[in-house]
Every structure is written in C-alpha cells, then in structure tokens.
C-alpha atoms as a printed R data frame, in Angstrom:
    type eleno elety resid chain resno       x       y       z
1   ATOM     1    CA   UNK     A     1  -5.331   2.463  23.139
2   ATOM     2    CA   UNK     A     2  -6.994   3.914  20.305
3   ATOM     3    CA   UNK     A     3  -9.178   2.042  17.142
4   ATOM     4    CA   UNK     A     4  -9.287   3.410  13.891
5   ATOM     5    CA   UNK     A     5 -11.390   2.777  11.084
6   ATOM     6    CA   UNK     A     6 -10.815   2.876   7.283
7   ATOM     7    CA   UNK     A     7 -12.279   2.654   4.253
8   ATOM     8    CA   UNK     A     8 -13.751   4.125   1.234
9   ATOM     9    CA   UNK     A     9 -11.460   6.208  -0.208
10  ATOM    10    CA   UNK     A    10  -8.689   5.733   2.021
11  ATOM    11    CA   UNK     A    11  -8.556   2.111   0.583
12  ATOM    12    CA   UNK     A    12  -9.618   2.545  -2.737
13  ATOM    13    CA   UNK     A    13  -5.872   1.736  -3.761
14  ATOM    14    CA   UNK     A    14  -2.934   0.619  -3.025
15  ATOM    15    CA   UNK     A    15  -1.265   3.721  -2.580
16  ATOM    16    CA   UNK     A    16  -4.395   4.608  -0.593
17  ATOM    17    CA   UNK     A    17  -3.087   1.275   1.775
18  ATOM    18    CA   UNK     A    18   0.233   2.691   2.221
19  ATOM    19    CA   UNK     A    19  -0.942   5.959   3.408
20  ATOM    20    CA   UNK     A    20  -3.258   4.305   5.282
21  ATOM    21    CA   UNK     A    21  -0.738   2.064   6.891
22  ATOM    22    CA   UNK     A    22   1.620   5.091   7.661
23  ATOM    23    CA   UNK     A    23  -0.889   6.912   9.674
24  ATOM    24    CA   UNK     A    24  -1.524   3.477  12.103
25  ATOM    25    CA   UNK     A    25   2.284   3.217  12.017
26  ATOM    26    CA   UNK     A    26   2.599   6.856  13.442
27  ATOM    27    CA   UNK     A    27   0.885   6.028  16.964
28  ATOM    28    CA   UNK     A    28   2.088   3.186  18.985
29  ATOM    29    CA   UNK     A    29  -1.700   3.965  20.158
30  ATOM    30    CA   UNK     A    30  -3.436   2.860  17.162
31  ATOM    31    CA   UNK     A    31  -3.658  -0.989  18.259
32  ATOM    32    CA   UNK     A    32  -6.927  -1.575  16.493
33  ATOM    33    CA   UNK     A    33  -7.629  -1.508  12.662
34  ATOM    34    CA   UNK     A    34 -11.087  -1.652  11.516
35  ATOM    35    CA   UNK     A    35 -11.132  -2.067   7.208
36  ATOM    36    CA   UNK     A    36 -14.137  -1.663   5.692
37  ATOM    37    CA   UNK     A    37 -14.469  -1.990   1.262
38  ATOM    38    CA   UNK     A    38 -12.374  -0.144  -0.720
39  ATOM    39    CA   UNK     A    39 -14.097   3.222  -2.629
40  ATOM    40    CA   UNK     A    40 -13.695   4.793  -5.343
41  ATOM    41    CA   UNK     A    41 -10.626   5.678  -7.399
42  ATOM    42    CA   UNK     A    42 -11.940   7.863  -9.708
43  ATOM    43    CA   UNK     A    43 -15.494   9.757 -10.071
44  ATOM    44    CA   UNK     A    44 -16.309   7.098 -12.595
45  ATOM    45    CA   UNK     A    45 -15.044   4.047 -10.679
46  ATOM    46    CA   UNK     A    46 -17.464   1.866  -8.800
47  ATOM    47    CA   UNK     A    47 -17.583   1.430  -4.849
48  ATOM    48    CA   UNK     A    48 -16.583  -2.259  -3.597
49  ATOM    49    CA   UNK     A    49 -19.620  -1.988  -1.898
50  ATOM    50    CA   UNK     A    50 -21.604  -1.531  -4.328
51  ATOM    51    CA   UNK     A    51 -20.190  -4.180  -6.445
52  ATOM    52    CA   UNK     A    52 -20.891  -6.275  -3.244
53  ATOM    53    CA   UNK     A    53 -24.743  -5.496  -3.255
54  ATOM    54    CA   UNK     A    54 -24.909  -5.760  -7.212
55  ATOM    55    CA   UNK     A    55 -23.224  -9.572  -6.764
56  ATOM    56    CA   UNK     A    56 -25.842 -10.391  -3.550
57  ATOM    57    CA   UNK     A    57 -28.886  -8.827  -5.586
58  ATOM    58    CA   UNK     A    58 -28.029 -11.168  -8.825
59  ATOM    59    CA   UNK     A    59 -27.757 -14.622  -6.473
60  ATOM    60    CA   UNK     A    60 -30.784 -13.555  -4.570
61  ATOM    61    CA   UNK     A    61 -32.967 -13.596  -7.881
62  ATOM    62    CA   UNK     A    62 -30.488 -16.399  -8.985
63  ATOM    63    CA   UNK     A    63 -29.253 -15.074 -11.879
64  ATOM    64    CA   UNK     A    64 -25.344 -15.411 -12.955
65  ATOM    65    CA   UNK     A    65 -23.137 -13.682 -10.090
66  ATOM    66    CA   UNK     A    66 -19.777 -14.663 -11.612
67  ATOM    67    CA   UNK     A    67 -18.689 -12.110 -13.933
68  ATOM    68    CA   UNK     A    68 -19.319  -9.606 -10.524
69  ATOM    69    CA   UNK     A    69 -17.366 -11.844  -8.614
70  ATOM    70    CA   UNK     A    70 -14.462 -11.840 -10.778
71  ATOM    71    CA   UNK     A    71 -14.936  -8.309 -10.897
72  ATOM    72    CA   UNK     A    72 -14.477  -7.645  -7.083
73  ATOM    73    CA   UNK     A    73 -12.037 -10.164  -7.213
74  ATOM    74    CA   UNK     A    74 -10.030  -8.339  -9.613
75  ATOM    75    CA   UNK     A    75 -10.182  -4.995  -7.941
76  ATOM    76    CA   UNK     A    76  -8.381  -6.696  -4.494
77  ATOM    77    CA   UNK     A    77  -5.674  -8.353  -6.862
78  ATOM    78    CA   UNK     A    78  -5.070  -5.170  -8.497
79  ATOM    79    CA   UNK     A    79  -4.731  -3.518  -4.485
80  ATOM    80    CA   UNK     A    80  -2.596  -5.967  -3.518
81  ATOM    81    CA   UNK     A    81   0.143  -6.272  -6.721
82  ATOM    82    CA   UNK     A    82   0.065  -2.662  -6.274
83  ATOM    83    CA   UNK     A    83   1.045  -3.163  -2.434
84  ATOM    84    CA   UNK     A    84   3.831  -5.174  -3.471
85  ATOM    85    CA   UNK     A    85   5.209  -3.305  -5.971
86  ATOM    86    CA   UNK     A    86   5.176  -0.024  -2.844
87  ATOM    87    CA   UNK     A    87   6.507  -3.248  -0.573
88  ATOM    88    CA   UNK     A    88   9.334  -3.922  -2.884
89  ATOM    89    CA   UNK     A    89   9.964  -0.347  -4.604
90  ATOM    90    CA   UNK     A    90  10.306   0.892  -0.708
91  ATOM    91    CA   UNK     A    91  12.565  -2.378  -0.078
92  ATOM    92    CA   UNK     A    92  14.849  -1.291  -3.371
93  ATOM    93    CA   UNK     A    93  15.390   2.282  -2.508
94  ATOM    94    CA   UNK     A    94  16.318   1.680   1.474
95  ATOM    95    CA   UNK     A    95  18.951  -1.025   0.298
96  ATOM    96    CA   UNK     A    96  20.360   1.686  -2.525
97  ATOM    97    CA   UNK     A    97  20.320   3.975  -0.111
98  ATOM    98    CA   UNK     A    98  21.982   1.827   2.539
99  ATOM    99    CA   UNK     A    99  24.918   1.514  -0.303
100 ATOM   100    CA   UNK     A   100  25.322   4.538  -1.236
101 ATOM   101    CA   UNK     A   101  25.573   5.594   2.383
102 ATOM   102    CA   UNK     A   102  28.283   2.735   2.771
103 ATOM   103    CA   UNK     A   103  29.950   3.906  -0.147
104 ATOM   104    CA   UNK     A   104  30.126   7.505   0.524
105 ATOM   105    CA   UNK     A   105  31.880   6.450   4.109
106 ATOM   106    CA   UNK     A   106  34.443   4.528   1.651
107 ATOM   107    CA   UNK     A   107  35.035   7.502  -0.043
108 ATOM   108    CA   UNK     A   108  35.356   9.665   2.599
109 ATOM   109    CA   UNK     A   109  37.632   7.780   4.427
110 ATOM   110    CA   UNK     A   110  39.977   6.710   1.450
111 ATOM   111    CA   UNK     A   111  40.094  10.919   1.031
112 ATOM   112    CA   UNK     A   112  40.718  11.251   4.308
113 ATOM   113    CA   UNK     A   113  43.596   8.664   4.445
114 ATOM   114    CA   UNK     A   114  44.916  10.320   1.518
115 ATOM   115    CA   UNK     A   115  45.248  13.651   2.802
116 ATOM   116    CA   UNK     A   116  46.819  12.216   5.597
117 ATOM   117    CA   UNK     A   117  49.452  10.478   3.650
118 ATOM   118    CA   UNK     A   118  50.475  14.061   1.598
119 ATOM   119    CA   UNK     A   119  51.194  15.889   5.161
C-alpha cells in the first residue's frame, strides 16, 4: 500500500490533474491520495495558497474578503471545466476510435468476402 501526495505544480491545472491522475492509476499500490492547493501555472500566476492566506489575512483585520474568494473560487472552476473537457475529449476519441476499429473489420471482411467470391 503506498500514499502519495500532490500538489503545487502538479495541480496547478487541469492537465496537471490528468497527469496526476495517470500516475495513481499506474500502481494498483497507490491506494491513498493526499491533494494539497493547486500552484502555479505560470511564473506570474499566484499560488492557491497564497490566495488562501491573502483571503484569511483580509477577514482577520475584517476587511472585504470577497473579491479573493471569488478569486480562488474561480481558479477551481477553471480546473475542473478543464477536467471535463480532458473527461469528455478522452471519452470522444476512444468512441471514434472504437468505430473506426469496427469499421475497418467491415471493410476488411467485405474485401475478404469479395476476393473469395472472384476465385
């Protein structure tokens, strides 16, 4: 049994998520996830974390919080519409692919019956 720990970078996106997700999926061992906020996703980008502390600092010396909020909030929507559009992109391309695989067996079966009905 094995637990593994992300975040930072390795979150920062939803790319990030998929990659992320492929390297738990790769070991039946990995049976433990441990997220922690999303990084960076560009050198001028701002931590989740910090964005986090920035949001707790403002209510502590209760000033306005909400624009931060909305902020963070924003950055986990944007994470997970991009996860969907991997979920259904990935989704799209396995069912083309499962046609086309089904078609090409049409194909080569109808050549192969034709061949058979030259002889």
């Amino acid at each position: 049994m094995k637990v593994v720990k992300f975040g930072g970078s390795s979150l920062a996106s939803a790319e990030q998520f998929v990659k992320a997700g492929d390297i738990i999926n790769s070991d039946k061992e990995r049976r433990f996830v441990v997220p922690s906020a999303p990084g960076k996703r560009s050198k001028k980008d701002t931590k989740v974390t910090d964005m986090l502390y920035a949001c707790y600092a403002a209510a502590q010396e209760d000033q306005p919080f909400q624009d931060q909020l909305k902020a963070i909030e924003a950055r986990y929507e944007e994470i997970i519409k991009g996860q969907i559009k991997e979920l259904v992109r990935g989704s799209v391309e396995e069912t083309l692919n499962s046609l086309l695989e089904a078609e090409t067996h049409k194909l080569t079966q109808a050549a192969r019956y034709e061949r058979n009905e030259v002889h």
